[in-house]
N, CA, C and O atoms as a MOPAC input file, in Angstrom:
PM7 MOZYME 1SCF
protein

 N    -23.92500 1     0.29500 1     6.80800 1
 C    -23.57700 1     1.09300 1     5.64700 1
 C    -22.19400 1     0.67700 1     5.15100 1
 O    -21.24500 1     0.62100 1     5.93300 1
 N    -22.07100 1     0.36700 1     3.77600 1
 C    -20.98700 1     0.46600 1     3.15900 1
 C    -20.27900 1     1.26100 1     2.06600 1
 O    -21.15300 1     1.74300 1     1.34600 1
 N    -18.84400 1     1.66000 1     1.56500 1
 C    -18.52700 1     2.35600 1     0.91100 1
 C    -18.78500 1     2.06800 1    -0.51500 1
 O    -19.11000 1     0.96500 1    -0.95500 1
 N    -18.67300 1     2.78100 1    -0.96800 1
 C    -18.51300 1     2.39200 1    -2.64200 1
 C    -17.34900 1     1.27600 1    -2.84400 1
 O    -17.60400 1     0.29200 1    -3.53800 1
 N    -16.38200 1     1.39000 1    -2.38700 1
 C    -15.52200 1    -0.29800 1    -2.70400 1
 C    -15.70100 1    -1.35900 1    -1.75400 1
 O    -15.11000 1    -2.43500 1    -1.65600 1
 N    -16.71600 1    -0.80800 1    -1.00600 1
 C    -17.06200 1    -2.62300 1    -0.25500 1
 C    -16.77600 1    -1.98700 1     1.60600 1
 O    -17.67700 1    -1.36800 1     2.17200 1
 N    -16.11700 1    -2.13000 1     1.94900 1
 C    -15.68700 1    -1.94500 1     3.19400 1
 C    -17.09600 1    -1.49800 1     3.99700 1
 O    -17.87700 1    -0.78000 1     3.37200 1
 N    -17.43800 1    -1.90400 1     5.36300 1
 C    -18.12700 1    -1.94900 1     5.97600 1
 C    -17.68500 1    -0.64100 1     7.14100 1
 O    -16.63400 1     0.00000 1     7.18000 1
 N    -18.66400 1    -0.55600 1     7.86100 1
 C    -18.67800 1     1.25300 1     8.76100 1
 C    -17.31000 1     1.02000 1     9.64800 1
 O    -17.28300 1    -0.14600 1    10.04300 1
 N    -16.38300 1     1.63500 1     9.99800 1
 C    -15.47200 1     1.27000 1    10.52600 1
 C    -14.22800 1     0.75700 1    10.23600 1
 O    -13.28900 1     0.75100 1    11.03300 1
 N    -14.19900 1     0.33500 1     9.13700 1
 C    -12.84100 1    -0.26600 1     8.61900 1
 C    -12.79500 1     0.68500 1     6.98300 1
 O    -13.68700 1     1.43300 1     6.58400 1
 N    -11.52200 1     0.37400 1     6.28600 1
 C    -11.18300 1     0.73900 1     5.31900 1
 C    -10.87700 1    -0.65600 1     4.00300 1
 O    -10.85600 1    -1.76100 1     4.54600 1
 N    -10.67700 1    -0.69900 1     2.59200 1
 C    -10.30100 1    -1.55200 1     1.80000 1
 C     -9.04200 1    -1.31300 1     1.51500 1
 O     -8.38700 1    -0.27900 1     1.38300 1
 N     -8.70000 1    -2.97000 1     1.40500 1
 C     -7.29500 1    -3.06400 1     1.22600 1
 C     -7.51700 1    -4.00400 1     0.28600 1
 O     -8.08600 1    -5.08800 1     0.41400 1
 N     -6.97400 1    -3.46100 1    -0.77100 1
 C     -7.10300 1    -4.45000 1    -2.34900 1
 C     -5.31200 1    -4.96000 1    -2.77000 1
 O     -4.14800 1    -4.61600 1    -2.56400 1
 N     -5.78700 1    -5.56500 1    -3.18500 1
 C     -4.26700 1    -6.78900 1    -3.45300 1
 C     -4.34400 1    -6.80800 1    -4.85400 1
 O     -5.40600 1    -6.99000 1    -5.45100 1
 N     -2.92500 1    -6.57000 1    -5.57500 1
 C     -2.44300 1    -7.27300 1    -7.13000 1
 C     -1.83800 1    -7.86500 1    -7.44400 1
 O     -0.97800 1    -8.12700 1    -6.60300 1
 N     -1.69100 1    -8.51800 1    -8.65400 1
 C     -0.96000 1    -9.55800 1    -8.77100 1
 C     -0.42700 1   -10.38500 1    -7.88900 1
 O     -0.95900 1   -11.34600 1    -7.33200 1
 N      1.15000 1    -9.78000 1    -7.73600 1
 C      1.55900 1   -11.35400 1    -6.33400 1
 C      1.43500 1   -10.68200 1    -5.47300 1
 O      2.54800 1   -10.51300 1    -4.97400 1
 N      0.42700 1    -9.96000 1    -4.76500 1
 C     -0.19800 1    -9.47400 1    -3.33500 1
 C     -0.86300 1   -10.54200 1    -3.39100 1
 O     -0.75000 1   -11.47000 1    -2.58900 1
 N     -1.71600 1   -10.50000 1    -4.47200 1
 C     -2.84200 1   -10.92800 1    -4.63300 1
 C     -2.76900 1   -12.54600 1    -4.04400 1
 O     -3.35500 1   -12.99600 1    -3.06000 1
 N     -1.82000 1   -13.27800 1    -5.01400 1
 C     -1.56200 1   -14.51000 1    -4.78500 1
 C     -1.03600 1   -14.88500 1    -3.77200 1
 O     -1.36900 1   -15.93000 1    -3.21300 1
 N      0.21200 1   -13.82200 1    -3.19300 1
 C      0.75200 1   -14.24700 1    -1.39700 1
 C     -0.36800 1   -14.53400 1    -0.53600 1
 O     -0.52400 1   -15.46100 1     0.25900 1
 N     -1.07900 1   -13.62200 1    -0.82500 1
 C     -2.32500 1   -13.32500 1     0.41600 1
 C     -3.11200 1   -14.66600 1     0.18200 1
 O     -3.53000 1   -15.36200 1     1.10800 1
 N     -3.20900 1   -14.84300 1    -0.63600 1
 C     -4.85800 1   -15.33100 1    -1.10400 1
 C     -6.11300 1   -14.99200 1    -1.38000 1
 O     -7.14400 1   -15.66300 1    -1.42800 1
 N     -5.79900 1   -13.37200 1    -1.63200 1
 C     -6.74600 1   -12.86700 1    -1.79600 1
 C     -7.06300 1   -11.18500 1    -2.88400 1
 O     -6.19800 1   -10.33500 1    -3.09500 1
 N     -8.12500 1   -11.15100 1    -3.25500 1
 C     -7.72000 1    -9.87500 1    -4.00500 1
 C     -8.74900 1    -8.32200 1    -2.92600 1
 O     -8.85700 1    -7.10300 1    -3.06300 1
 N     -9.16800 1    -9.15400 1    -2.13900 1
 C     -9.82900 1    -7.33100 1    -0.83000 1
 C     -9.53000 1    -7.90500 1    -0.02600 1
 O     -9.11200 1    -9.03400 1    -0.27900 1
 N     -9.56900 1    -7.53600 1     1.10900 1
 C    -10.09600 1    -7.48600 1     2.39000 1
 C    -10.43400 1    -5.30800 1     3.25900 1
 O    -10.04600 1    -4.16200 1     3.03200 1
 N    -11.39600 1    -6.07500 1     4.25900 1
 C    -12.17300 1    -5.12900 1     4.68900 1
 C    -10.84600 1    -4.87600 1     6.43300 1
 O    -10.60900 1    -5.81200 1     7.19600 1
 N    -10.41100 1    -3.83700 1     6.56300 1
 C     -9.39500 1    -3.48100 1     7.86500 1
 C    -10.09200 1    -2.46600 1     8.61400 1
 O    -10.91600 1    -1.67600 1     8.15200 1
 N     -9.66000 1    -2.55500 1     9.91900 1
 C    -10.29100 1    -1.73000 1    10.98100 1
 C     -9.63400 1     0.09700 1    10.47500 1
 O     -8.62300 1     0.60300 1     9.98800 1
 N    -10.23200 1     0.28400 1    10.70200 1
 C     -9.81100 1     2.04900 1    10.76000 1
 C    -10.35900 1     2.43700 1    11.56700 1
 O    -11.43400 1     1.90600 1    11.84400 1
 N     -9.83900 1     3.64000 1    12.39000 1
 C     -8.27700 1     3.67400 1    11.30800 1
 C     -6.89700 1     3.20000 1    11.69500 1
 O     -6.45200 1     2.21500 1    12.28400 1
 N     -6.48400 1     4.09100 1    11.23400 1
 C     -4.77000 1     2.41200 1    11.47100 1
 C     -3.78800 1     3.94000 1    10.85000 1
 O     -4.18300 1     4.79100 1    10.05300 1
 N     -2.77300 1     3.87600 1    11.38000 1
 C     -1.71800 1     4.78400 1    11.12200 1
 C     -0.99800 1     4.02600 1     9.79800 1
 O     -0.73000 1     2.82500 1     9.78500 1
 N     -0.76700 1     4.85300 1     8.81600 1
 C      0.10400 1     4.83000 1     8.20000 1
 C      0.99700 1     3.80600 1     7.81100 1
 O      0.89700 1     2.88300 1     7.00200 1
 N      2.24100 1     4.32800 1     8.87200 1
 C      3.41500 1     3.40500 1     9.14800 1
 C      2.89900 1     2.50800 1     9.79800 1
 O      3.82700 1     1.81300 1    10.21200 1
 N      1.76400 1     2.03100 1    10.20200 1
 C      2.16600 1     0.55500 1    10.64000 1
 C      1.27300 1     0.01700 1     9.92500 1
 O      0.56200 1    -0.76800 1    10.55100 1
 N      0.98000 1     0.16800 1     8.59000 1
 C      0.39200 1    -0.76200 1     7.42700 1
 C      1.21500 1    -2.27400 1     6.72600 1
 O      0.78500 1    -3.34700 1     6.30300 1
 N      2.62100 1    -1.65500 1     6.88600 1
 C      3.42100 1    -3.01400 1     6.57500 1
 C      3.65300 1    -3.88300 1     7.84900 1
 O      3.76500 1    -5.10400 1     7.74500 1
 N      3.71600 1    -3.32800 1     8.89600 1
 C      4.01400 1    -4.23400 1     9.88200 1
 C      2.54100 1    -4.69400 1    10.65100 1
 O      2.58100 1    -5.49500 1    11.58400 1
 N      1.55400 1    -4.25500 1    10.28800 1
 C     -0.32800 1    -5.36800 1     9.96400 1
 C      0.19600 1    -6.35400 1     9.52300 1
 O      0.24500 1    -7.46700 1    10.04600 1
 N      0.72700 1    -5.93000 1     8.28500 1
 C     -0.08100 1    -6.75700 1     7.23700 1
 C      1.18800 1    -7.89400 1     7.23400 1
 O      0.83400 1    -8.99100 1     6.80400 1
 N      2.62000 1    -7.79300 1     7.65300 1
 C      3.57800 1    -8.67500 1     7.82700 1
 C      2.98000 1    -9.58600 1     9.03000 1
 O      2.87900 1   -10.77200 1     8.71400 1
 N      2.66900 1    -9.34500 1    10.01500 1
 C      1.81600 1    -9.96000 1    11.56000 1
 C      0.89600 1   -10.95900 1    10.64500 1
 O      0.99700 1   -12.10600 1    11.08100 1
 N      0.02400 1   -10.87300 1     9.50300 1
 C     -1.25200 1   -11.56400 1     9.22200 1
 C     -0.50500 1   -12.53000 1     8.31500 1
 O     -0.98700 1   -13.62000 1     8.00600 1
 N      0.74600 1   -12.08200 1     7.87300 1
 C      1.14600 1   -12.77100 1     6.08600 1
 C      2.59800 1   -12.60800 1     6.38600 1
 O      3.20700 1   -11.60600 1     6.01000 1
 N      3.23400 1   -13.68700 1     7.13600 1
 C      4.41400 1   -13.67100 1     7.62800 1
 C      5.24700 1   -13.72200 1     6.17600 1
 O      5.02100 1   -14.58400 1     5.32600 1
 N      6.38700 1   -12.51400 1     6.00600 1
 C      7.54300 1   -13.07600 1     4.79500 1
 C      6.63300 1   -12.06800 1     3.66400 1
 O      7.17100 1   -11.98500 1     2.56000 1
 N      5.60800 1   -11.46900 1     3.79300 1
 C      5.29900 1   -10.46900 1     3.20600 1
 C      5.92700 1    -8.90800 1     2.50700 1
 O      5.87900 1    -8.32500 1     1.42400 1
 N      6.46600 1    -8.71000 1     3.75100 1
 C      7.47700 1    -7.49800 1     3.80100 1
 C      8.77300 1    -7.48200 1     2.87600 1
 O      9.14600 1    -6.42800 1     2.36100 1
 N      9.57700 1    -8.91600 1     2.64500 1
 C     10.65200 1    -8.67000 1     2.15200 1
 C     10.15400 1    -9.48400 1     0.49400 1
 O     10.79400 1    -9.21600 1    -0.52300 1
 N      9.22100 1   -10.24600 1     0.47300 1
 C      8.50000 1   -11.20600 1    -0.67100 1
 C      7.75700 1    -9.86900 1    -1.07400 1
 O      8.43000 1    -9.73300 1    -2.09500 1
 N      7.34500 1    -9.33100 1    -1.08800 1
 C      6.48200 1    -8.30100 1    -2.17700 1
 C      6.29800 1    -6.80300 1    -1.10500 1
 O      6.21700 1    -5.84000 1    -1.86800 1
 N      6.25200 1    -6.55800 1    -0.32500 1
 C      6.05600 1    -4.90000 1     0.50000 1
 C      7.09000 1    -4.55200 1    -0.22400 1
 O      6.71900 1    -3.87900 1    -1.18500 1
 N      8.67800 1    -4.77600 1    -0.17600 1
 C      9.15300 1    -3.86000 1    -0.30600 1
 C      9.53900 1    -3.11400 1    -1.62400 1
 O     10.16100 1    -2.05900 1    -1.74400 1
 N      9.05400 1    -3.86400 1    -2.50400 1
 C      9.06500 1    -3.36500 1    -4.00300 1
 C      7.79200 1    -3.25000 1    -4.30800 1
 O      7.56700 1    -3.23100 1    -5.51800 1
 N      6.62000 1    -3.14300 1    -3.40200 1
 C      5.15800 1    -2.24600 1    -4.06300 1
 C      5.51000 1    -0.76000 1    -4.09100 1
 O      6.47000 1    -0.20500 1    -3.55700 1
 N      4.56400 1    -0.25300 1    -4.80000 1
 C      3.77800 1     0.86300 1    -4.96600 1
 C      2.58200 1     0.97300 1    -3.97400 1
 O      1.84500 1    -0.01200 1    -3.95800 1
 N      2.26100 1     2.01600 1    -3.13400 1
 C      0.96200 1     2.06000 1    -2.03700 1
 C      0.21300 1     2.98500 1    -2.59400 1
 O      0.91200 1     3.96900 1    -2.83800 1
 N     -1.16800 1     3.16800 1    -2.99100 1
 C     -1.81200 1     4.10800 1    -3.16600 1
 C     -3.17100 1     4.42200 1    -1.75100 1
 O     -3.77100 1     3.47000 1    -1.25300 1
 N     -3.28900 1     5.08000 1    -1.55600 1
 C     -4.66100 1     5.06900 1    -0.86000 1
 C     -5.41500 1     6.67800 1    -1.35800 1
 O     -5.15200 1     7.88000 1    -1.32400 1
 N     -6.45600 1     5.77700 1    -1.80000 1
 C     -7.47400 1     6.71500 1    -2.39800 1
 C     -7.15300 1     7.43000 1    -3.65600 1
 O     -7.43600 1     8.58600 1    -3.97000 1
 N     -6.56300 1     6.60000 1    -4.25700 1
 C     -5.58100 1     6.52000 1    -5.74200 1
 C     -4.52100 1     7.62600 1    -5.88100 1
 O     -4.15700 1     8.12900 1    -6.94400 1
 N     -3.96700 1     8.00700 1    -4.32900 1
 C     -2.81400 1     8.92000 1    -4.57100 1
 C     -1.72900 1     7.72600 1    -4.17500 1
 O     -1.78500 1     6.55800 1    -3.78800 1
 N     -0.81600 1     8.60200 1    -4.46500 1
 C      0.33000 1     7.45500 1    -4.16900 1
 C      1.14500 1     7.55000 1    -2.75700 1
 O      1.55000 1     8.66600 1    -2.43300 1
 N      1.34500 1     6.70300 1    -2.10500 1
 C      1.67400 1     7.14600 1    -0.60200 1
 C      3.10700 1     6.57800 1    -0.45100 1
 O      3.38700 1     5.58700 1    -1.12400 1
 N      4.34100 1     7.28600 1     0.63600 1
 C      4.67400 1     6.53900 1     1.52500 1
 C      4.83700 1     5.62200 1     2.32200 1
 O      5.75900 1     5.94200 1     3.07200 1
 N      4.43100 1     4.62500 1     2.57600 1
 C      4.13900 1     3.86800 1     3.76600 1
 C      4.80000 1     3.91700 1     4.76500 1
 O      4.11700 1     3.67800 1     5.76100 1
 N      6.20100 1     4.19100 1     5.04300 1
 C      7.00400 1     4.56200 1     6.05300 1
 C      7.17000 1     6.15700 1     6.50600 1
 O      8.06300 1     6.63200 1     7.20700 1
 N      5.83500 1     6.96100 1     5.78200 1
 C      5.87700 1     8.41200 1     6.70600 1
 C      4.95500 1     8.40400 1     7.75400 1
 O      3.97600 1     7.69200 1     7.98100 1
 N      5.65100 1     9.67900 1     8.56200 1
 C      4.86400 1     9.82800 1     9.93300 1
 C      5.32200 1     8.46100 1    11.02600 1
 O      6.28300 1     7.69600 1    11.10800 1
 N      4.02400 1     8.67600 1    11.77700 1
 C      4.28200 1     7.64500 1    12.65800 1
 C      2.72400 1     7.40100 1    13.79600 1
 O      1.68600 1     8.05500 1    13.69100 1
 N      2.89700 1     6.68600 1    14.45500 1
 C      1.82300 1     6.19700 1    15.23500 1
 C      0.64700 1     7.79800 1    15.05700 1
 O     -0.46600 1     7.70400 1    14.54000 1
 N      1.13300 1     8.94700 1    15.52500 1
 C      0.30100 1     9.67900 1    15.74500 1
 C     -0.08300 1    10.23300 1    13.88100 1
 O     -0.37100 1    11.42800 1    13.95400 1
 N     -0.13100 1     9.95000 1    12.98800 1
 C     -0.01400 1    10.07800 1    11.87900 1
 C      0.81200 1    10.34700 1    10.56100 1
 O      2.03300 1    10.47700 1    10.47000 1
 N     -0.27800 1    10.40700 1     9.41000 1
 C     -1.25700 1    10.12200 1     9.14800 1
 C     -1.88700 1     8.88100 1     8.95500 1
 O     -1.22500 1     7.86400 1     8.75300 1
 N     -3.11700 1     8.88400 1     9.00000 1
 C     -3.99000 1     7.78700 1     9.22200 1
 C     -4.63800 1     7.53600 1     7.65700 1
 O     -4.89100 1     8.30800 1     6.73200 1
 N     -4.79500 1     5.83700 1     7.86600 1
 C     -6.01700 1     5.67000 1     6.71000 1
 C     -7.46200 1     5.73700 1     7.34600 1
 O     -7.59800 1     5.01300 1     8.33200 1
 N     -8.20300 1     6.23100 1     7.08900 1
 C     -9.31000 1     6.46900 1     7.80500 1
 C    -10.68300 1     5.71500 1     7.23700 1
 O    -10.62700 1     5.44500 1     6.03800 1
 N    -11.79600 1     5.37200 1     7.86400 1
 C    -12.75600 1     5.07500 1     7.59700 1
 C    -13.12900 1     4.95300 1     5.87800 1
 O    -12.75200 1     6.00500 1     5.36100 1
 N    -13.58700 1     4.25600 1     5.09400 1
 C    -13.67500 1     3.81800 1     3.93000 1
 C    -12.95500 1     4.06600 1     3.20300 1
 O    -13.38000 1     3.93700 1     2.05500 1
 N    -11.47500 1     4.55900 1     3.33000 1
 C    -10.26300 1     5.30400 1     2.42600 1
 C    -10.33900 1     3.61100 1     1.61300 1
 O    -11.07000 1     2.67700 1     1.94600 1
 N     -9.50700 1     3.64300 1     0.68700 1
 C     -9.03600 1     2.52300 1    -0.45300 1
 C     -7.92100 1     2.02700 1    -0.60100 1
 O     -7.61700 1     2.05600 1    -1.79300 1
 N     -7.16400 1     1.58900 1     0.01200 1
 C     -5.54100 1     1.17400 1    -0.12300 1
 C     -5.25600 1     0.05800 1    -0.96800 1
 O     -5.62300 1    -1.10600 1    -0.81400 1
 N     -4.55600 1     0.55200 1    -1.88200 1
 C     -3.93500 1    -0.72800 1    -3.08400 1
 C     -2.77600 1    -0.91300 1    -3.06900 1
 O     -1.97000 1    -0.00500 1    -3.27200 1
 N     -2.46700 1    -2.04300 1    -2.84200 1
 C     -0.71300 1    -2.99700 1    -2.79600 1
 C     -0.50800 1    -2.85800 1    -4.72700 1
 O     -1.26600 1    -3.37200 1    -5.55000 1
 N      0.26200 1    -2.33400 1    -4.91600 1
 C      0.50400 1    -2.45000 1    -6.24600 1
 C      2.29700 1    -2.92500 1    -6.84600 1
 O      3.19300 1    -2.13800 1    -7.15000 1
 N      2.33600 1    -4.20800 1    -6.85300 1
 C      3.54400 1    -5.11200 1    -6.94300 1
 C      4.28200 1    -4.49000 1    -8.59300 1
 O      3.50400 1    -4.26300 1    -9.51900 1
 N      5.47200 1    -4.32100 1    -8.73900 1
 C      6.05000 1    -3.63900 1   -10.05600 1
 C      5.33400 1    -5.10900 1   -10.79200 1
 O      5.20600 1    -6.28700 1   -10.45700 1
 N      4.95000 1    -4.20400 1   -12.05500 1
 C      4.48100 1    -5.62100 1   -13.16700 1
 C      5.24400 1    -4.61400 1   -14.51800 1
 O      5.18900 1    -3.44300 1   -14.89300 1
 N      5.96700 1    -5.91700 1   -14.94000 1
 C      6.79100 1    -6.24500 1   -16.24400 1
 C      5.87000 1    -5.96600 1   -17.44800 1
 O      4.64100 1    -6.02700 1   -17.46600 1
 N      6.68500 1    -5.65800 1   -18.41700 1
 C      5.78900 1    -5.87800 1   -19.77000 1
 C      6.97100 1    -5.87500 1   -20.56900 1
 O      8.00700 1    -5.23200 1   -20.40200 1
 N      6.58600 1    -6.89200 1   -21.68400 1
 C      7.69200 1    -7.14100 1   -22.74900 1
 C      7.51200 1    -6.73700 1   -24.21900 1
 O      8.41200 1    -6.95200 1   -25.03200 1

């Protein structure tokens, strides 16, 4: 079984923009859940070394199109849980 944005039983989506998009190489991937919170940047720095200071620290985090923290709580929560939606959203310019 999968969610409405893709993710398979057990993990959650993690969607990428703009220069997420392009650091990564990618615009989804499917992550185990659940996964605490606070340690969403330090995943995703472990997979995509130079991540954290190149684009984490000037995103926007949404999961499940609210807008989150990423550095609240801690190991014991809160969690992204089973098919939740997490979007890296990098500041984009307009002229």
């Amino acid at each position: 079984m999968t969610s409405v944005s893709g993710a398979p039983r057990g993990h959650f989506s993690l969607l990428y923009f703009a220069s997420a998009s392009s650091y990564t190489g990618k615009d989804y991937e499917a992550w185990p859940a659940p996964l605490p919170l606070s340690k969403l940047f330090t995943e995703l720095e472990s997979k995509y070394p130079g991540i954290q200071s190149r684009i984490l620290d000037s995103c926007l985090i949404t999961v499940n199109l609210g807008y989150v923290d990423p550095g609240a709580g801690d190991a014991s929560g809160p969690f992204i849980e089973e098919f939740d939606e997490v979007a890296i959203i990098p500041p984009v310019s307009s002229g």
